[in-house]
C-alpha positions as CSV (number, residue, x, y, z in Angstrom):
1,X,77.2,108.0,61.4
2,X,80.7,107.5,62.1
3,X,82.5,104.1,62.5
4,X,83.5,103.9,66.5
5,X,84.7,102.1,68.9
6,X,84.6,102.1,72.3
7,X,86.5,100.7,75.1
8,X,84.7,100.2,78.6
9,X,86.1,100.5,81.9
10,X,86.9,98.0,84.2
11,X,84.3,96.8,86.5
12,X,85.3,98.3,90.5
13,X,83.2,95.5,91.9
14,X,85.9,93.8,94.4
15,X,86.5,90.5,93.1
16,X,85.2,88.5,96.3
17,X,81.6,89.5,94.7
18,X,81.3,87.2,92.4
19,X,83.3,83.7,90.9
20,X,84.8,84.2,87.4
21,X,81.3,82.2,86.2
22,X,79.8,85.5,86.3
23,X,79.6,85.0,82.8
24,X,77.1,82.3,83.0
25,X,74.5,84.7,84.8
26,X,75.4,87.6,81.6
27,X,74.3,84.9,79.0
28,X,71.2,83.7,81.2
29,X,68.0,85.9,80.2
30,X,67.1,85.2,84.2
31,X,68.1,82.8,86.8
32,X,64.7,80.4,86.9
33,X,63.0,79.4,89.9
34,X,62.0,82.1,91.9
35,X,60.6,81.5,95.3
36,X,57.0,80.4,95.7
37,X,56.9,79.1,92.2
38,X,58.6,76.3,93.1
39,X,57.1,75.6,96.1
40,X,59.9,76.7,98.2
41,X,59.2,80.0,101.1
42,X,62.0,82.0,100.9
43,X,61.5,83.1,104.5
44,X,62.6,79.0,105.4
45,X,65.4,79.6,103.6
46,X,67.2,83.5,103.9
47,X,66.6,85.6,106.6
48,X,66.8,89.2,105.2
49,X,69.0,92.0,105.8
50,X,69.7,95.4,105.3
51,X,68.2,96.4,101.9
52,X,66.9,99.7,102.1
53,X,69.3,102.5,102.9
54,X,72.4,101.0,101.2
55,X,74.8,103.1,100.8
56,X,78.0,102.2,98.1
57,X,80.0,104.5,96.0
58,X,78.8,105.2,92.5
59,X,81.8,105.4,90.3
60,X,82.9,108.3,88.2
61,X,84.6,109.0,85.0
62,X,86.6,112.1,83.4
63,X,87.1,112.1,80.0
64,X,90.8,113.4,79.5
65,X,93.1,114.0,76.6
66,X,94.7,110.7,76.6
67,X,91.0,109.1,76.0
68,X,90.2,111.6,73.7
69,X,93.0,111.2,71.6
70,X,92.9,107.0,71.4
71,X,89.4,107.4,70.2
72,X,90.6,110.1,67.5
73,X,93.3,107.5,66.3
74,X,90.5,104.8,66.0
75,X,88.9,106.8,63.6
76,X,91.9,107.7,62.2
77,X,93.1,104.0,61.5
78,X,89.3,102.8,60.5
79,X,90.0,105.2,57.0
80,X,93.5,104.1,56.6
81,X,94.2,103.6,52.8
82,X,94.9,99.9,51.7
83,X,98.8,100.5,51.7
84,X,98.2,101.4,55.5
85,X,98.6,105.1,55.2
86,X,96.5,106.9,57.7
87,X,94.4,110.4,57.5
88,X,95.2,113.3,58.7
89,X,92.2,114.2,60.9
90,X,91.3,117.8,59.3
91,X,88.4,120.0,59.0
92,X,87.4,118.8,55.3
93,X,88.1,115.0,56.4
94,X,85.7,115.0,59.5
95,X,82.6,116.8,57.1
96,X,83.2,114.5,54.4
97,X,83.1,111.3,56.7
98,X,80.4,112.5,58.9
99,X,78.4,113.5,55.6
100,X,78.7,117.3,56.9
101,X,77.3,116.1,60.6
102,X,80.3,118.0,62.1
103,X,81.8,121.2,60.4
104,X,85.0,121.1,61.8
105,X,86.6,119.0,64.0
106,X,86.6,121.1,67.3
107,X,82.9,120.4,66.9
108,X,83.3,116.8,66.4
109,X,85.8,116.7,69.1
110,X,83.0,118.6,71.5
111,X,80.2,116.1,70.6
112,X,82.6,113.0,70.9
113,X,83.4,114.3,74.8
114,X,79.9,114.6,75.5
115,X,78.9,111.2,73.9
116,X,81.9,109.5,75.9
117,X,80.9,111.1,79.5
118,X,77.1,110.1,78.3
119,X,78.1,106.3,77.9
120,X,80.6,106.1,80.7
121,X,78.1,107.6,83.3
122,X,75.5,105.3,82.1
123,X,78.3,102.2,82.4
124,X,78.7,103.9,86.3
125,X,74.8,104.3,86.7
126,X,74.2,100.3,85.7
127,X,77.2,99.1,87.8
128,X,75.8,100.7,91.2
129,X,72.5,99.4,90.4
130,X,74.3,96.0,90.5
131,X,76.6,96.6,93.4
132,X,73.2,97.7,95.3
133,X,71.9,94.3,94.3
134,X,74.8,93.0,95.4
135,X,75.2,94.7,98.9
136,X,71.4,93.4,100.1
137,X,72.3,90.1,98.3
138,X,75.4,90.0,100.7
139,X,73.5,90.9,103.7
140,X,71.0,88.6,103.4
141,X,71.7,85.1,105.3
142,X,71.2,81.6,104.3
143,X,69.6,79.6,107.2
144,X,68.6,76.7,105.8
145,X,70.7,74.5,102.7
146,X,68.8,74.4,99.6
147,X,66.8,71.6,98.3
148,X,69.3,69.3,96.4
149,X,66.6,69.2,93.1
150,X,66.8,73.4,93.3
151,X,70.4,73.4,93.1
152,X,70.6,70.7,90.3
153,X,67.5,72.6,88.7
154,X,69.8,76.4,88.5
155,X,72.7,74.4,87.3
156,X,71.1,73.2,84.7
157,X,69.3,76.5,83.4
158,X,72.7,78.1,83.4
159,X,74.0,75.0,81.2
160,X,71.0,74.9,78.8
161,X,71.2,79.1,78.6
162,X,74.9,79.0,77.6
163,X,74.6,76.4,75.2
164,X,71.5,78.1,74.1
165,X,73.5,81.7,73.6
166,X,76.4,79.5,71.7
167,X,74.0,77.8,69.5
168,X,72.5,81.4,68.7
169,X,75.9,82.5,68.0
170,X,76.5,79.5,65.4
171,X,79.6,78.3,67.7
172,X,79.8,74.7,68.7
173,X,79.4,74.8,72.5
174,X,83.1,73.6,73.2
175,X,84.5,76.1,71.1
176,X,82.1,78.6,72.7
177,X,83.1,77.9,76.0
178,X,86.8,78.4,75.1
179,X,86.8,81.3,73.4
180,X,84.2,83.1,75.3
181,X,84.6,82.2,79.1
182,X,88.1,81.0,78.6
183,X,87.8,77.3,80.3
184,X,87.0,74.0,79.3
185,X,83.6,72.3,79.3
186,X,84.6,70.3,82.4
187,X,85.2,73.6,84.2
188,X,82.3,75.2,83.1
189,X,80.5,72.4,84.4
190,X,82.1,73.0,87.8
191,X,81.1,76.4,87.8
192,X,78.0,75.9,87.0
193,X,77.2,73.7,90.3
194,X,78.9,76.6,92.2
195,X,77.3,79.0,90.5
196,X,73.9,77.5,91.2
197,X,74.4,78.3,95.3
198,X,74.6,82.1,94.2
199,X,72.1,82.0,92.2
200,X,69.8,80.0,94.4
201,X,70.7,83.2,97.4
202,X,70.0,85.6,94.8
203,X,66.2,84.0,93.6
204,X,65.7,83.6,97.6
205,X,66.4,87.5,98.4
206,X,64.6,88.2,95.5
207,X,61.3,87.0,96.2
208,X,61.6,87.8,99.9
209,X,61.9,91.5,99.3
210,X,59.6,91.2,96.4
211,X,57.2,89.6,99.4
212,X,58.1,92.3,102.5
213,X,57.4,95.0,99.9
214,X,54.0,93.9,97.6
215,X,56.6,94.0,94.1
216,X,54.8,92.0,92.0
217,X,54.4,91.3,88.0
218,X,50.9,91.3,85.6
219,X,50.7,89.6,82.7
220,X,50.2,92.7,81.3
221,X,53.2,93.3,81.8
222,X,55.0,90.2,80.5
223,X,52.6,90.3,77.4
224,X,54.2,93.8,76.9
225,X,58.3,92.5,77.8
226,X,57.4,89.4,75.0
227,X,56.3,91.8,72.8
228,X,59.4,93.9,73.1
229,X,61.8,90.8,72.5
230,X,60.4,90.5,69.4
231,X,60.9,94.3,68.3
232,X,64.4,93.8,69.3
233,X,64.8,90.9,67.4
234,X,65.2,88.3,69.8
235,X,62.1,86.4,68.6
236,X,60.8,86.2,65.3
237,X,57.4,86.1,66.6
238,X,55.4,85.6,70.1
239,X,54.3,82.6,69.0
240,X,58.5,81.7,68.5
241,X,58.1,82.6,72.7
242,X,55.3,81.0,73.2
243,X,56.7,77.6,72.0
244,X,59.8,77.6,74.2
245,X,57.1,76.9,76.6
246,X,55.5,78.1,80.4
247,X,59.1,78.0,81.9
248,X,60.6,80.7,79.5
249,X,58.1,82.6,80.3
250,X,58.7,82.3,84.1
251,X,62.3,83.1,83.4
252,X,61.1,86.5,81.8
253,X,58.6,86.9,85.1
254,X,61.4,87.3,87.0
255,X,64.0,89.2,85.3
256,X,61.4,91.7,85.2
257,X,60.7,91.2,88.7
258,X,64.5,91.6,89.4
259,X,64.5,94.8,87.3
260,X,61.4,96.0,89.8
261,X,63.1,95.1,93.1
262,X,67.0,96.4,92.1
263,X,65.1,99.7,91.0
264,X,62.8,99.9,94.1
265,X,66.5,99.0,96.5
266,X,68.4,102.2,94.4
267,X,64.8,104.1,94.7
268,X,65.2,103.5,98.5
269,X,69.5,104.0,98.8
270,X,71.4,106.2,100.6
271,X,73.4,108.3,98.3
272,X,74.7,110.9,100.4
């Protein structure tokens, strides 16, 4: 395997989408408190819109010689000698690093371009998922202000889930918030309460189309997502879940609930 790097391309979501807290929501394993579990009827509080039939434009990506030719200097400069002196990128120097993988480097050059245009149009395929999310999120309408507890409640997950990510990341939370999100505690804090009125939209839409269209999650099939984490790594054990208690486990309810619904709303797009 060779050692790579990869740069990604620039979201095209307009920046009116989301707030710059976006960050908070990346770092969240879900937003908690989804509709009915907390006693709340999303159809008192949003009154849907469009959400089937959305139509937005997916994103595309060509890979051309300029691309091609940073990623060959990457590899390049990963084998440079200690004094700095950098490889000539030959026939004999891509077999020996790729452990005979690639017999030449036109082949090498061939499978990079396919693996770049693999990864990009995934990045593409993931980010109109989201803006399709985003679109039916946008079109929904809030009719009624949330509960004061609710809001308080989603700024606080976001807090706890941030500091939680930092603490998994061994980074004292101040220094975490600095380097990471670029902003002070105080201003995370503020973004947090105004990131909690997004969120609380988002959990509302959620479990009203979730409701107009009979998406729903077993317990099957959160035994089978808590089993995964653990495969990945993310747990030690179930029992390490289990411990974190009946509102992690709501939080993993409906990020794959949200998984459900965004597929069903790309399922049900208009990409003509």
């Amino acid at each position: 395997m060779l050692k790579r790097c990869r740069k990604r391309p620039g979201p095209s979501r307009s920046s009116d989408i989301r707030p710059a807290v976006i960050a908070i929501a990346l770092i969240a394993v879900a937003v908690s408190g989804c509709g009915k579990n907390t006693g709340l009827d999303p159809d008192e509080y949003i009154k849907l819109g469009q959400y089937k039939g959305l139509s937005v434009e997916k994103g595309s990506y060509t890979v051309t010689e300029e691309a091609m030719q940073d990623e060959l200097d990457m590899l390049a400069n990963a084998y440079a000698d200690a004094d700095g002196t950098v490889p000539d990128l030959t026939d004999d120097f891509i077999k020996e690093i790729s452990e005979e993988r690639y017999k030449n480097m036109d082949e090498y050059k061939a499978a990079l371009r396919d693996q770049m245009k693999s990864e990009y149009d995934e990045f593409y395929e993931l980010q109109y998922c989201e803006d399709i999310w985003n679109l039916a999120v946008d079109n929904a309408e809030v009719i009624k202000d949330f509960p004061p507890e609710y809001l308080q409640k989603k700024t606080e997950r976001s807090i706890i889930s941030a500091r939680r990510y930092a603490q998994s990341l061994n980074m004292p939370f101040e220094d975490f918030v600095d380097q990471k999100m670029g902003m002070t505690v105080d201003e995370f804090n503020r973004e947090a309460i105004e990131y909690a009125k997004v969120a609380a939209k988002e959990s509302m839409v959620l479990a009203a189309i979730a409701e107009a269209e009979g998406i729903t999650v077993s317990d099957e099939e959160i035994e089978k997502a808590i089993k995964e984490y653990v495969d990945l790594g993310a747990y030690e054990s179930e029992e390490a879940f289990r411990k974190e208690g009946p509102e992690r486990r709501e939080e993993l309810r409906e990020y794959i609930l949200t998984s459900k619904v965004q597929d069903f709303l790309v399922e049900n797009a208009d990409r003509d």
